[in-house]
BAROBA-159376 format. One record per residue (C-alpha): x, y, z; residue in one letter; residue number from 1. Coordinates in Angstrom, 1 decimal, always signed. Layout:
% residues N
<rec east="X" north="Y" up="Z" r="A" k="NUM"/>
...
//
This chain:
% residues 84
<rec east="+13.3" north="+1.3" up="-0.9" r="X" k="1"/>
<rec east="+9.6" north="+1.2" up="-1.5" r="X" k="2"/>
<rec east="+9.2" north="-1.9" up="-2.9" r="X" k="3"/>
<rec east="+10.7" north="-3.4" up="+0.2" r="X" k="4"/>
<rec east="+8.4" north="-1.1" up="+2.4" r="X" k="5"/>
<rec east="+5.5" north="-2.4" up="+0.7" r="X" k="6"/>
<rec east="+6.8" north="-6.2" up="+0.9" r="X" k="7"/>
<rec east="+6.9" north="-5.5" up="+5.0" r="X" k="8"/>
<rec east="+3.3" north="-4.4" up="+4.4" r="X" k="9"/>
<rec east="+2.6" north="-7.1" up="+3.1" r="X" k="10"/>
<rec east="+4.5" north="-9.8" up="+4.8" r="X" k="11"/>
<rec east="+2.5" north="-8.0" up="+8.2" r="X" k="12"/>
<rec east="-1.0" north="-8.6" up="+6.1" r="X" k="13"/>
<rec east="-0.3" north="-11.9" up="+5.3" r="X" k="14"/>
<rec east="+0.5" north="-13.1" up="+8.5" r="X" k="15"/>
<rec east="-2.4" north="-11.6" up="+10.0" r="X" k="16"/>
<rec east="-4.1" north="-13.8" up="+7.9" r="X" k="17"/>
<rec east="-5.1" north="-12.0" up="+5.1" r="X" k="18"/>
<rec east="-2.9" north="-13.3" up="+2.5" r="X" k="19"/>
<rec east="-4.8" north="-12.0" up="-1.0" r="X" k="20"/>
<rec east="-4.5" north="-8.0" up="+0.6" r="X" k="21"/>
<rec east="-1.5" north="-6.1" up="+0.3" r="X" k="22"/>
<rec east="-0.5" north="-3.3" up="-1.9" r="X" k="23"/>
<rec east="+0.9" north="-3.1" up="-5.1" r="X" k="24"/>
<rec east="+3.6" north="-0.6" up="-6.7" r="X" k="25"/>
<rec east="+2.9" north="+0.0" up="-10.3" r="X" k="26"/>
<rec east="+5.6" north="+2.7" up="-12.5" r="X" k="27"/>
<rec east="+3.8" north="+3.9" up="-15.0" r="X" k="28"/>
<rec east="+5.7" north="+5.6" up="-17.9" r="X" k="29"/>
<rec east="+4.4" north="+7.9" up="-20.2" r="X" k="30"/>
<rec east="+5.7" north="+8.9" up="-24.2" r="X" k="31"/>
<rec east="+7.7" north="+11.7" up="-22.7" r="X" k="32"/>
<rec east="+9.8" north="+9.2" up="-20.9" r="X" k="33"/>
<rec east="+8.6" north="+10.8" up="-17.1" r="X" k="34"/>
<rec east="+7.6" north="+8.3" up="-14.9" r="X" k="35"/>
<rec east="+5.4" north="+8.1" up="-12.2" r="X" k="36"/>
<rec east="+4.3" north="+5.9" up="-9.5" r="X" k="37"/>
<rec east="+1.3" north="+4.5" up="-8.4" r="X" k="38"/>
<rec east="+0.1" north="+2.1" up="-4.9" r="X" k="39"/>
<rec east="-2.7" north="+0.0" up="-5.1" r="X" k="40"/>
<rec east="-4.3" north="-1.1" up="-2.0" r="X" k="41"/>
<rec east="-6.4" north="-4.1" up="-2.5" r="X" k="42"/>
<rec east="-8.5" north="-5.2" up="+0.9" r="X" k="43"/>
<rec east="-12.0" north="-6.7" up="+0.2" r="X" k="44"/>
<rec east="-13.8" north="-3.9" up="+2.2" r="X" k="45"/>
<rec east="-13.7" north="-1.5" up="+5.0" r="X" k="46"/>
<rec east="-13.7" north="-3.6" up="+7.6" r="X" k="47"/>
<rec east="-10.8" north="-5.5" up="+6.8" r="X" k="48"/>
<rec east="-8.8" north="-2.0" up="+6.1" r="X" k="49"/>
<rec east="-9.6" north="-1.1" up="+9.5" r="X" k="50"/>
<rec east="-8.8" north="-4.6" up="+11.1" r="X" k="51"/>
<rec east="-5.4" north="-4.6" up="+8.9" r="X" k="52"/>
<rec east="-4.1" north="-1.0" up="+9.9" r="X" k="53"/>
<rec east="-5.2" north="-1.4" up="+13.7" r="X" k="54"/>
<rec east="-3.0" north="-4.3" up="+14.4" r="X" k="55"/>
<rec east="+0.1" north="-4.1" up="+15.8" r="X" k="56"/>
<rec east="+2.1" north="-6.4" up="+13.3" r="X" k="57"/>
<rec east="+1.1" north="-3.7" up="+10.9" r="X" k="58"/>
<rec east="+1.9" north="-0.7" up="+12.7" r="X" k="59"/>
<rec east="+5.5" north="-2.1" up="+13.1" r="X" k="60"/>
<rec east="+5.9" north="-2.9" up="+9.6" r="X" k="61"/>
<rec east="+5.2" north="+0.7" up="+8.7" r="X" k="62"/>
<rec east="+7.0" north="+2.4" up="+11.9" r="X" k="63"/>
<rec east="+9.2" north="+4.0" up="+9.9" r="X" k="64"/>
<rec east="+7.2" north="+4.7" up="+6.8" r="X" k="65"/>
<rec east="+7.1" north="+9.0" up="+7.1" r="X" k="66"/>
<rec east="+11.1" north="+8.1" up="+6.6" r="X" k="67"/>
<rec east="+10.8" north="+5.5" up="+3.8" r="X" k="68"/>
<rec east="+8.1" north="+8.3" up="+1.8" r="X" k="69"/>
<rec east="+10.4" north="+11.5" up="+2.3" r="X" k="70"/>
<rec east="+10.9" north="+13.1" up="-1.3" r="X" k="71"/>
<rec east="+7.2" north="+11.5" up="-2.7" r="X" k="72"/>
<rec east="+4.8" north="+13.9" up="-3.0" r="X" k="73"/>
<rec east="+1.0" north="+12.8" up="-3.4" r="X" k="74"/>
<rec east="-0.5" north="+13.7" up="-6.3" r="X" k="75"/>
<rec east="-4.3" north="+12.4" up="-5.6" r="X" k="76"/>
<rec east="-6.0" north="+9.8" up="-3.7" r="X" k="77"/>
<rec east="-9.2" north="+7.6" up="-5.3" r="X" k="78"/>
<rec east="-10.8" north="+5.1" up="-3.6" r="X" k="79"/>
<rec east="-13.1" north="+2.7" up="-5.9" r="X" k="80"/>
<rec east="-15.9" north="+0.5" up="-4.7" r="X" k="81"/>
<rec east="-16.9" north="-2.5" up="-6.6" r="X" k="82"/>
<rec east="-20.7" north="-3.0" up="-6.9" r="X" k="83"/>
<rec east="-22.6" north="-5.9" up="-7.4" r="X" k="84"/>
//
């Protein structure tokens, strides 16, 4: 279910012409045997972000993303910021 959400994400980005953006969807497991699960956004910069999620391709591929998300709860949100 996810992993096919993020692959319309993706598909949307790539066509757009930005195909080395996307997400990714990392489990990560832990000793106790809980998992958890993690998206990675990678987009070179802000700009792009904002071009990406203002387009209409993209918009459709994530129409029905509130649906696709029921049941996930955020934990936490980082952004990083590579410097040069």
């Amino acid at each position: 279910m996810i992993r096919e959400m993020l692959n319309m994400y993706n598909s949307a980005i790539a066509e757009m012409g930005y195909p080395n953006a996307g997400y990714k969807y990392w489990i990560i497991t832990k000793d106790t045997c809980e998992f958890q699960y993690m998206f990675e956004g990678f987009l070179p910069d802000q700009e792009t972000y904002t071009k990406i999620h203002g387009q209409e391709l993209f918009k459709d591929a994530r129409e029905n993303r509130e649906t696709n998300l029921d049941g996930l709860a955020p934990v936490s949100y980082y952004r990083f910021k590579e410097t040069k």
